[in-house]
Backbone bond lengths (Angstrom), bond angles and torsions (degrees), N, CA, C in turn:
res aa  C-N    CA-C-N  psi(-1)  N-CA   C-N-CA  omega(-1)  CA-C   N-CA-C  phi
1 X - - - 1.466 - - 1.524 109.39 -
2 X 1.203 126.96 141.57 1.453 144.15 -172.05 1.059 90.50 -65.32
3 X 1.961 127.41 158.64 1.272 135.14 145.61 1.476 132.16 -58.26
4 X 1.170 121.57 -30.44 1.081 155.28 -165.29 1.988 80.85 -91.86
5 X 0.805 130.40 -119.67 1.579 136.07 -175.56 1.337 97.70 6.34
6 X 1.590 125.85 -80.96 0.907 145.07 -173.71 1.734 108.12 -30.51
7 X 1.120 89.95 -78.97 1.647 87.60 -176.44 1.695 115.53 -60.40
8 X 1.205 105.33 0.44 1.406 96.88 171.47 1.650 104.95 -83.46
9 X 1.265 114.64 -39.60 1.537 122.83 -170.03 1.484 99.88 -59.93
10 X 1.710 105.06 -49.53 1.599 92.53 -165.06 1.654 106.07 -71.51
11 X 1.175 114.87 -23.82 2.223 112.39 -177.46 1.769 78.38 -62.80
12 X 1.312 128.84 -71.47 1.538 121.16 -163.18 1.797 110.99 -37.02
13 X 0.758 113.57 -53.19 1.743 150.28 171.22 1.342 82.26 -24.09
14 X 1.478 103.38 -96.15 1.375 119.85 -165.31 1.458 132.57 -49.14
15 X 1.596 114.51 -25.14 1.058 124.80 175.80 1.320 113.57 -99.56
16 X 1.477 121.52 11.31 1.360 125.29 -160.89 2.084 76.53 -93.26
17 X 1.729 114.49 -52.68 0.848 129.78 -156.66 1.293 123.81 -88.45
18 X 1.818 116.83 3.13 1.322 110.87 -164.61 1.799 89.66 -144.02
19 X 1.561 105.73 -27.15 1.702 86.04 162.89 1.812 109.65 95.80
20 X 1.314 94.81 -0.27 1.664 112.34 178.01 1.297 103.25 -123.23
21 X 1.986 101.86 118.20 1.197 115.22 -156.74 1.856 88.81 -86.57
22 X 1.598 122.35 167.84 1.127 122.57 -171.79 2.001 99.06 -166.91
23 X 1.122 105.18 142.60 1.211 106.86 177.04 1.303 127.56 -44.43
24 X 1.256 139.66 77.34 1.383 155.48 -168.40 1.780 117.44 -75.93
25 X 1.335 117.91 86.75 1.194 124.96 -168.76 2.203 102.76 -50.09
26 X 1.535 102.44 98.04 1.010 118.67 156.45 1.693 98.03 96.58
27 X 1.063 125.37 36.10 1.693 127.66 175.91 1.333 109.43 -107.35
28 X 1.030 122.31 141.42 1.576 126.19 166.92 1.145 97.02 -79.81
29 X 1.288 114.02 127.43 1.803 114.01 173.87 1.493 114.91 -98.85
30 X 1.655 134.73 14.80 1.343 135.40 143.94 1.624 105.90 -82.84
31 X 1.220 132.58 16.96 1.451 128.83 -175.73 1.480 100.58 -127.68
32 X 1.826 126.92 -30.30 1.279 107.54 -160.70 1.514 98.34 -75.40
33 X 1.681 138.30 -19.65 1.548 104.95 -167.89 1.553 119.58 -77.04
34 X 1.701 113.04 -0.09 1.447 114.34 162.14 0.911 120.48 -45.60
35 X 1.517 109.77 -59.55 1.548 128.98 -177.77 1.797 110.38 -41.46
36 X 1.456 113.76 -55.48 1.221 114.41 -162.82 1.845 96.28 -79.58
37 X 0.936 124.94 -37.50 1.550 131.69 176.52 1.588 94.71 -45.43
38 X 1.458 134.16 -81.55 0.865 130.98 170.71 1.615 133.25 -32.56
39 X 1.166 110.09 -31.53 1.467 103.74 -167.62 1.494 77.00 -88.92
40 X 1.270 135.26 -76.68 1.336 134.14 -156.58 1.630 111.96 -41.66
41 X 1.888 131.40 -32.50 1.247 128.20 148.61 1.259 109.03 -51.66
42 X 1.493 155.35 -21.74 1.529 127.61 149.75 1.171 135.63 -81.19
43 X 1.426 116.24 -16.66 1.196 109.59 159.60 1.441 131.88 -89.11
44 X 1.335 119.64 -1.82 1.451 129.13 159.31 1.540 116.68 -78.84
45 X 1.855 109.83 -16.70 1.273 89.46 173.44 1.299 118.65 -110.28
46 X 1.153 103.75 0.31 1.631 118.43 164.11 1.903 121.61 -54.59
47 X 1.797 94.70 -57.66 0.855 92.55 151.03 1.560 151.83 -39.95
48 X 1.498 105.10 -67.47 1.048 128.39 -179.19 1.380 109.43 -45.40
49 X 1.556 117.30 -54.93 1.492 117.93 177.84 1.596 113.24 -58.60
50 X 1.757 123.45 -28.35 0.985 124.25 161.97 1.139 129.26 -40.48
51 X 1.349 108.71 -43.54 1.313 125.96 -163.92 1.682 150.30 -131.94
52 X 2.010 82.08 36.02 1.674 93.51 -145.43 1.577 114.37 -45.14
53 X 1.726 105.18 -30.21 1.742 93.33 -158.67 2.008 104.67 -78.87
54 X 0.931 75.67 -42.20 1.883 66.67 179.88 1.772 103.93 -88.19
55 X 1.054 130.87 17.21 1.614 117.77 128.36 1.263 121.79 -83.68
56 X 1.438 123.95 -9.60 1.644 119.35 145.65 0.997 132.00 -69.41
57 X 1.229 114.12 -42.06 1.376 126.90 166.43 1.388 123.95 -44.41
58 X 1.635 113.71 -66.33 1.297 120.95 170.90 2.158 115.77 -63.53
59 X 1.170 95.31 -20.52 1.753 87.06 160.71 1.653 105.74 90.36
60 X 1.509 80.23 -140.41 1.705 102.87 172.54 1.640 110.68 -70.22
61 X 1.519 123.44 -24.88 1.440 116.44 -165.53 1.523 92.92 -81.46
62 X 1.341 139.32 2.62 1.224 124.52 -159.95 1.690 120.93 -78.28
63 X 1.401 96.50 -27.51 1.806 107.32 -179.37 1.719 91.22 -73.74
64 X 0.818 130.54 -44.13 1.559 141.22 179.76 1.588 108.65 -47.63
65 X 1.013 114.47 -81.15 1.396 116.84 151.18 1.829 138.76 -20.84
66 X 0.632 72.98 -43.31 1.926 102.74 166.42 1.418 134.53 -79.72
67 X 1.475 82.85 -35.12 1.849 99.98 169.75 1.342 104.12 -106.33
68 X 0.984 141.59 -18.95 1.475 131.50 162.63 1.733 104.98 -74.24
69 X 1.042 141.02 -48.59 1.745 152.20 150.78 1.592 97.12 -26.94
70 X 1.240 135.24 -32.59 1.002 145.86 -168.83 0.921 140.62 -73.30
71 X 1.928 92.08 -61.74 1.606 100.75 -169.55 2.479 93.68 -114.97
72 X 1.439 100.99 21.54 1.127 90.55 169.69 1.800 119.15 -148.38
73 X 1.339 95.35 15.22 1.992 108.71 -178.75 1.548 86.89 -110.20
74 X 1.616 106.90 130.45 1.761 99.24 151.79 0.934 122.25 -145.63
75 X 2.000 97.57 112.85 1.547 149.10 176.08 1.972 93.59 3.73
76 X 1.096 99.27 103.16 1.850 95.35 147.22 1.265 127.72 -90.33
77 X 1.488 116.00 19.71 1.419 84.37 -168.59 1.593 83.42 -147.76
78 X 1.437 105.10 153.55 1.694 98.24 -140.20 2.348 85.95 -97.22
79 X 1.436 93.72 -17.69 2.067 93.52 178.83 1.219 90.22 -76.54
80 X 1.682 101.07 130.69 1.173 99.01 166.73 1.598 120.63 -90.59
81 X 1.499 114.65 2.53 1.672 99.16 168.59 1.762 114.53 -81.74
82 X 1.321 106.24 24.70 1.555 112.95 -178.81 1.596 98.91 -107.31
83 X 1.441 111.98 -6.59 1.403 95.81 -172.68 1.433 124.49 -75.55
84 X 1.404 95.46 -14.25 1.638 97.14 175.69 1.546 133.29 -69.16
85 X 1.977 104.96 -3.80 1.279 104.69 -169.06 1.678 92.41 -99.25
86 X 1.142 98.77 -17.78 1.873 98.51 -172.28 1.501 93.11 -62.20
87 X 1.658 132.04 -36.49 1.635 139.01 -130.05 1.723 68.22 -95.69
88 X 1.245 113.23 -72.73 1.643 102.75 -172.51 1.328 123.07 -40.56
89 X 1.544 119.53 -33.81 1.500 120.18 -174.58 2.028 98.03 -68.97
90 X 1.443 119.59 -48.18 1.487 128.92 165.68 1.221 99.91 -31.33
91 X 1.294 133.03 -75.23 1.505 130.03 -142.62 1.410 94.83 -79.96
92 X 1.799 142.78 -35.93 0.554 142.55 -174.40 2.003 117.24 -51.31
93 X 1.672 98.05 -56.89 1.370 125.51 -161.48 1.565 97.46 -72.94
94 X 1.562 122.27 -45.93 1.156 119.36 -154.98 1.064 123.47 -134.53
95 X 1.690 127.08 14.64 1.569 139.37 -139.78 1.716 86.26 -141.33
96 X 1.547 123.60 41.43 1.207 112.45 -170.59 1.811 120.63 -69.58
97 X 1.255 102.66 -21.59 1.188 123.53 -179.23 1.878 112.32 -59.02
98 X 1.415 78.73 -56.12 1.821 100.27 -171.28 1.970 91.48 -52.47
99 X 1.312 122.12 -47.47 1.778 131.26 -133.41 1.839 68.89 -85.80
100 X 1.549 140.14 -40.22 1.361 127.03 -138.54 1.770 77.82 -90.01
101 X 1.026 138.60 -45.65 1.263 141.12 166.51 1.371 128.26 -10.62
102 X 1.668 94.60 -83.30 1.569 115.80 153.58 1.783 111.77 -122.80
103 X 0.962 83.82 118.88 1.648 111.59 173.21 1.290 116.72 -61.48
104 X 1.497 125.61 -33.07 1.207 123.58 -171.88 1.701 110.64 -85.46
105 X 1.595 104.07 -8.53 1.612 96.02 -146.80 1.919 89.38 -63.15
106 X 0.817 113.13 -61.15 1.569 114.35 -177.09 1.584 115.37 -7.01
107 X 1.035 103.98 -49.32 1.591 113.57 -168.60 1.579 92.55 -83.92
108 X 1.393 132.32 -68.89 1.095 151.92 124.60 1.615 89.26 36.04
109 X 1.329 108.12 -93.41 1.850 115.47 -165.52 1.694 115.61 -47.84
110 X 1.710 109.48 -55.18 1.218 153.64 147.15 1.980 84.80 -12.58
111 X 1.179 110.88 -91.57 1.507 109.94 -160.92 1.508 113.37 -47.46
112 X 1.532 111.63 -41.55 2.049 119.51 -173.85 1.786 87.18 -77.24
113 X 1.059 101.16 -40.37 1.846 84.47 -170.06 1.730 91.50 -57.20
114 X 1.264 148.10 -67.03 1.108 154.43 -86.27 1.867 87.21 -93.72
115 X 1.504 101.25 -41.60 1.483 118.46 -173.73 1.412 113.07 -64.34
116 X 1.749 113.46 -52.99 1.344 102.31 172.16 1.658 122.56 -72.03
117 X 1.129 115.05 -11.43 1.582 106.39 171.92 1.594 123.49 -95.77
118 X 1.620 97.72 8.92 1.499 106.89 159.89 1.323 133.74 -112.27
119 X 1.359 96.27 -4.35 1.553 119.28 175.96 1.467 111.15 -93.04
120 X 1.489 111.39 -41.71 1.777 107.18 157.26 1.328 144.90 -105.51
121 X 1.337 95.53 18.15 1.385 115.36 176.49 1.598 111.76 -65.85
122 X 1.271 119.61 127.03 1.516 114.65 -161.43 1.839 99.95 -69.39
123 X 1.681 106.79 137.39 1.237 119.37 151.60 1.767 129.06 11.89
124 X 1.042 131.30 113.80 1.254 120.96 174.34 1.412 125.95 -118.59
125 X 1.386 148.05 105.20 1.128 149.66 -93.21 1.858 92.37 -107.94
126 X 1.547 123.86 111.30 1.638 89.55 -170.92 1.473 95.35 -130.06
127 X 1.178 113.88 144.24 1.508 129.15 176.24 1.261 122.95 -60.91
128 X 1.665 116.94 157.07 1.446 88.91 -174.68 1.372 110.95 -97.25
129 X 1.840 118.72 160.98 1.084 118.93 -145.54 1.692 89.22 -135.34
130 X 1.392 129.10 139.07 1.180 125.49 167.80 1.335 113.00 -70.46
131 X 1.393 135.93 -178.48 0.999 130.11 -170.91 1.824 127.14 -132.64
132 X 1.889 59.77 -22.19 2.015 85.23 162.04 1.571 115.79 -90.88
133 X 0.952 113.49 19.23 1.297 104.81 -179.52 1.651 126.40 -61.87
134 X 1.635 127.86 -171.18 1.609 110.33 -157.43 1.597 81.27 -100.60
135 X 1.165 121.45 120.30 1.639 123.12 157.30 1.675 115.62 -74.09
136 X 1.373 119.99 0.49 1.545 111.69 174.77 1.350 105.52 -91.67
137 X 1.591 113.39 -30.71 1.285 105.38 -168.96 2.065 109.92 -134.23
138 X 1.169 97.13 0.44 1.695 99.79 167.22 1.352 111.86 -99.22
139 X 1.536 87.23 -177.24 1.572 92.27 -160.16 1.720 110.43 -114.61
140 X 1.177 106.24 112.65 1.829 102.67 -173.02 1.305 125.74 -53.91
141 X 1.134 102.02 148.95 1.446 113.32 -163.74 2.097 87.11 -115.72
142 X 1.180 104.86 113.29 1.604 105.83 -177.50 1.867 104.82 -120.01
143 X 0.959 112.84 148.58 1.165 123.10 -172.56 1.519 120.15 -65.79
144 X 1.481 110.33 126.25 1.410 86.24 -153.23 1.636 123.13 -100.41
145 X 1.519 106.24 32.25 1.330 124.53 -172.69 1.844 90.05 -112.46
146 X 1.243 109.86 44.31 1.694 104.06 151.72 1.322 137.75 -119.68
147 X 1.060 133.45 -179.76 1.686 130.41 165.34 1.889 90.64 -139.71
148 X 1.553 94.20 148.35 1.317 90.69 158.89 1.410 107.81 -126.59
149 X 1.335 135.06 153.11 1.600 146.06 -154.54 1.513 94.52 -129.06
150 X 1.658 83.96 131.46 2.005 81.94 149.43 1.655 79.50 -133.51
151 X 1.433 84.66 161.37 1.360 121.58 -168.05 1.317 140.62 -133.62
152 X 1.603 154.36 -174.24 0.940 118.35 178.36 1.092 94.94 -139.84
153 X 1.312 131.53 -14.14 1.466 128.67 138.81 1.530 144.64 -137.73
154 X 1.270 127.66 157.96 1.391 119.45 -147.79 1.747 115.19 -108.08
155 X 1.824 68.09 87.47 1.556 102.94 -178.19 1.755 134.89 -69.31
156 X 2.233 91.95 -13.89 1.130 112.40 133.63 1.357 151.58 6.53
157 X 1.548 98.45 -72.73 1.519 135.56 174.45 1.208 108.15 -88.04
158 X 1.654 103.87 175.94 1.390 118.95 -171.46 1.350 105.97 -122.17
159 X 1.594 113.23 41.39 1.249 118.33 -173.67 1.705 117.14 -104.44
160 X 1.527 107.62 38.87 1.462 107.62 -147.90 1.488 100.62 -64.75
161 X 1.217 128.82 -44.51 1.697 126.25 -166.58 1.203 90.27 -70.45
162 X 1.269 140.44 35.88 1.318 121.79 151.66 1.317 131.09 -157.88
163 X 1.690 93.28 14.80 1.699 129.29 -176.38 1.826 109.70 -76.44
164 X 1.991 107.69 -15.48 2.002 70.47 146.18 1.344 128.56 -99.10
165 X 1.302 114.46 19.13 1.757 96.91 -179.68 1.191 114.04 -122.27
166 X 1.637 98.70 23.62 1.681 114.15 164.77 1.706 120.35 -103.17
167 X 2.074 98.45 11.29 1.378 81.02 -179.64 1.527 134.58 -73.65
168 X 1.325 136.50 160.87 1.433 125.75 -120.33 1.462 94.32 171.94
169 X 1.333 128.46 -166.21 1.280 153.49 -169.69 1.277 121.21 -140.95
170 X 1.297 127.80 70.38 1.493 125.36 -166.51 1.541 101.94 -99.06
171 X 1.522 105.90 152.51 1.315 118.31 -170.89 2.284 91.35 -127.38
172 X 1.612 89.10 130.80 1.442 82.77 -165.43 1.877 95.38 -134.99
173 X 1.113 138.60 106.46 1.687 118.32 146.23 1.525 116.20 -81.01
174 X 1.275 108.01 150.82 1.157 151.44 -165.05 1.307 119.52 -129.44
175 X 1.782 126.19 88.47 1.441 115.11 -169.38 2.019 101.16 -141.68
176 X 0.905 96.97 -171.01 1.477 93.10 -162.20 1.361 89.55 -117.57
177 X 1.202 130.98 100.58 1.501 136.51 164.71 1.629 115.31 -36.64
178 X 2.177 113.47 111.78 1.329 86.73 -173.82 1.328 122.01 -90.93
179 X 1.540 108.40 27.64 1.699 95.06 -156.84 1.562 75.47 -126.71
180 X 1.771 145.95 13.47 1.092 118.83 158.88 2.021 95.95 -118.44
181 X 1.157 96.47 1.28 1.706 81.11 -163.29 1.279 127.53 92.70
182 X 1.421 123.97 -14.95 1.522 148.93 -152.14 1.558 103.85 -86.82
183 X 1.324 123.58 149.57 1.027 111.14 134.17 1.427 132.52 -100.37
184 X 1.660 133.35 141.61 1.415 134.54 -175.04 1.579 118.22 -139.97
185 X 0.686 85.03 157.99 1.508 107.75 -179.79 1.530 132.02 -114.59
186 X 1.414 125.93 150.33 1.418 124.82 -168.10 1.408 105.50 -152.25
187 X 1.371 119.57 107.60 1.825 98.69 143.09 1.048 151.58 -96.58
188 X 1.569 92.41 162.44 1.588 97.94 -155.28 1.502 106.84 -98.97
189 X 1.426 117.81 176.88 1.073 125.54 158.37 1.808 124.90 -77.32
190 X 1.249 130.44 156.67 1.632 123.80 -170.01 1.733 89.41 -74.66
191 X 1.019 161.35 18.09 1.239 147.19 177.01 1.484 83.67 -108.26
192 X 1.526 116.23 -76.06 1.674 120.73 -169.06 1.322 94.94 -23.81
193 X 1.450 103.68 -82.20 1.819 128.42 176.97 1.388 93.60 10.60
194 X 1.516 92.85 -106.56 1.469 113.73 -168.87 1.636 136.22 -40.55
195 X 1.680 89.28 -25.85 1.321 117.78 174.93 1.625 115.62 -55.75
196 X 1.738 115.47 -56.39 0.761 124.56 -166.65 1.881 112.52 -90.73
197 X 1.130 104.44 -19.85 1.316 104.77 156.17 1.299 135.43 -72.93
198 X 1.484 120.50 -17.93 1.343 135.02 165.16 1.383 112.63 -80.31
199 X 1.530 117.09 -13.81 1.800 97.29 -143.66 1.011 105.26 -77.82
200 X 1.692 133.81 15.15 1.867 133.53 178.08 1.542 76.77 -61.16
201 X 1.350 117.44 -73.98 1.615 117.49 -156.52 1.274 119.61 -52.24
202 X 0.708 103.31 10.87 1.756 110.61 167.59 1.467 116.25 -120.28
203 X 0.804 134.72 15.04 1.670 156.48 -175.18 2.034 96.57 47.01
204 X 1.213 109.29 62.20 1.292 129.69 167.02 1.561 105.08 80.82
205 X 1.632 119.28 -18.36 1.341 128.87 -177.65 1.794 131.52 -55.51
206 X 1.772 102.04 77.54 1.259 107.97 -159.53 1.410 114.41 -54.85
207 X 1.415 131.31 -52.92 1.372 128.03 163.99 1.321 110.82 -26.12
208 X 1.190 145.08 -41.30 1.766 135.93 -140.79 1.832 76.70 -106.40
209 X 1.768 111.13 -42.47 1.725 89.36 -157.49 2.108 98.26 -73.77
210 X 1.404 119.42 -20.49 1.339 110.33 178.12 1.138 102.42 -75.81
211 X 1.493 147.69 -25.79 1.594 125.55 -167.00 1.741 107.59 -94.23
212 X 1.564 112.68 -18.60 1.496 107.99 152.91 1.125 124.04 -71.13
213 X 1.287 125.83 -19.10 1.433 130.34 -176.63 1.586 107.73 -90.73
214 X 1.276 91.64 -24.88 1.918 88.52 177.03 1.430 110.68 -94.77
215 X 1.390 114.98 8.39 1.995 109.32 179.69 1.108 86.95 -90.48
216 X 1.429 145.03 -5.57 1.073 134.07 -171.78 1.730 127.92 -100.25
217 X 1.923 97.38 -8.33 1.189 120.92 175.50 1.591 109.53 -106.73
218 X 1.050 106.91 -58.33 1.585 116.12 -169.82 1.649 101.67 -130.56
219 X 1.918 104.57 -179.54 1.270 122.21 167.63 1.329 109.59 -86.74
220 X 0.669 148.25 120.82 1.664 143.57 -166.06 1.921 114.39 -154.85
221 X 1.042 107.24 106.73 2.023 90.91 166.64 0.937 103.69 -81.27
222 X 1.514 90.91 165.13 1.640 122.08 -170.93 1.513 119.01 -41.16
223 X 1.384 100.74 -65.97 1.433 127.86 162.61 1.411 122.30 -49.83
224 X 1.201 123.97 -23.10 1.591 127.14 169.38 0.983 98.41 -71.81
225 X 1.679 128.95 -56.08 1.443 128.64 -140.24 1.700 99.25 -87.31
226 X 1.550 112.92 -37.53 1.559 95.25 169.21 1.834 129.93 -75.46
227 X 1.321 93.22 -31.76 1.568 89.65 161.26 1.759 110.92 -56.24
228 X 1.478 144.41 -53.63 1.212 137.39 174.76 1.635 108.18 -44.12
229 X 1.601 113.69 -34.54 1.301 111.25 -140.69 1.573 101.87 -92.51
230 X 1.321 114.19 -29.56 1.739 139.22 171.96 1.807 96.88 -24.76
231 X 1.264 105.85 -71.49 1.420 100.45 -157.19 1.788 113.54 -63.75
232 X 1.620 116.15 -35.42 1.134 108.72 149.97 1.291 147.56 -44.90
233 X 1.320 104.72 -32.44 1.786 120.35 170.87 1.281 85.13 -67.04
234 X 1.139 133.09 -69.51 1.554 128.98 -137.99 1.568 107.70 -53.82
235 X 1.743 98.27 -36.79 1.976 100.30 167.98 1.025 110.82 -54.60
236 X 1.233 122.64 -65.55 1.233 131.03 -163.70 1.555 90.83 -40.50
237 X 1.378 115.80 -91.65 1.544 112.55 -164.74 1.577 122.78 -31.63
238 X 1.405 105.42 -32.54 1.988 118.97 164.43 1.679 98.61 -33.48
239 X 1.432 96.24 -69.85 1.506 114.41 -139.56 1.623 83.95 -84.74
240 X 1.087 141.17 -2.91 1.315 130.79 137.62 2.281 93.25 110.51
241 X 1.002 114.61 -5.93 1.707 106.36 163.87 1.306 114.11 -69.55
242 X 1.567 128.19 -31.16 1.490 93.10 161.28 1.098 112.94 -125.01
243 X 1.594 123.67 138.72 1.599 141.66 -147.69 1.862 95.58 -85.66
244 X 1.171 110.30 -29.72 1.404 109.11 -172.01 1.779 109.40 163.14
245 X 1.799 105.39 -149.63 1.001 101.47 -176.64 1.518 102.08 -160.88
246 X 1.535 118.94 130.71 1.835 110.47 -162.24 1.791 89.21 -106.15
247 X 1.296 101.17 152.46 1.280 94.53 177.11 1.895 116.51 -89.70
């Protein structure tokens, strides 16, 4: 590409995105605010579809929001279904006003992002795994299109007019169901929680990471806590987060 080209794209570029018109080698300047009108209608609806519930949430400030994301973040990342995590990292870094507002949105963004980056996250190749395997003493095999969240409120729900005086400690996975395609969600308990967020350190060994995680709640033996813990696994494996267990 020419030098000359180039820097024409990026002055176009820049003014597409910041809204300060500038001498544009060969632009009609009654034509460029189409340009920026337009681009800014795809990225508001990009967003927006990203993000329907907390663009309800946030209301009327939301076009506001969007155009400041707009005309002062610039996009690294050339997919645009990634742009929504950059918009969350924005609101996060610099939207302090908006977060003192609503408190929850953070977690809030965090949860809708969580879905689209598990829904297009490319394929992950997984072996097959029995299902009977020994959960006291094997090692789980968990699906590996999840995240698990803790949180501080349970943004989950549809309890928003009343989601600040539910702040709290929620423990949430988030995995992409492989036998519907779906993405879903489950909560957990703060033992599961923590459990399953630790269990690298346990060399995948969920029993060992719940009975360290439970000396930390209660008195409990080993053997109590997996007999209690059985019927929960067994959801889990239902609802398809854990694939099994290899010995």
């Amino acid at each position: 590409m020419k030098n000359d080209t180039q820097r024409v794209q990026s002055e176009l570029a820049e003014y597409v995105r910041s809204g300060i018109l500038t001498d544009i080698t060969g632009a009609r300047p009654e034509r460029l605010p189409h340009y920026r009108r337009l681009v800014f209608n795809v990225i508001f609806d990009t967003l927006s579809s990203a993000f329907p519930i907390a663009r309800k949430v946030v209301s009327n400030s939301w076009k506001g929001l969007v155009a400041r994301f707009f005309s002062s973040h610039s996009c690294q990342n050339y997919q645009v279904w990634r742009m929504p995590r950059e918009f969350m990292n924005y609101v996060l870094e610099h939207e302090k006003q908006v977060q003192l507002e609503i408190p929850f949105l953070a977690d809030l963004l965090l949860f809708e992002w969580i879905e689209i980056e598990l829904y297009s996250e490319p394929d992950i190749e997984i072996a097959d795994t029995p299902h009977n395997g020994n959960f006291e003493n094997g090692t789980a095999v968990l699906n590996p299109h999840r995240r698990a969240l803790k949180l501080s409120y349970p943004v989950f729900t549809n309890q928003y007019d009343d989601m600040v005086d539910l702040k709290g400690v929620y423990y949430l996975a988030v995995f992409r169901n492989l036998d519907e395609l779906k993405v879903r969600y489950i909560q957990l308990s703060p033992l599961f929680g923590e459990a399953l967020m630790n269990i690298n350190d346990y060399g995948g060994q969920l029993s060992g990471a719940l009975y360290d995680q439970s000396k930390k709640l209660t008195d409990i033996s080993k053997s109590e806590l997996v007999d209690k813990s059985i019927p929960i696994v067994d959801e889990l494996i239902q609802r398809n987060l854990i694939l099994g267990f290899r010995k």
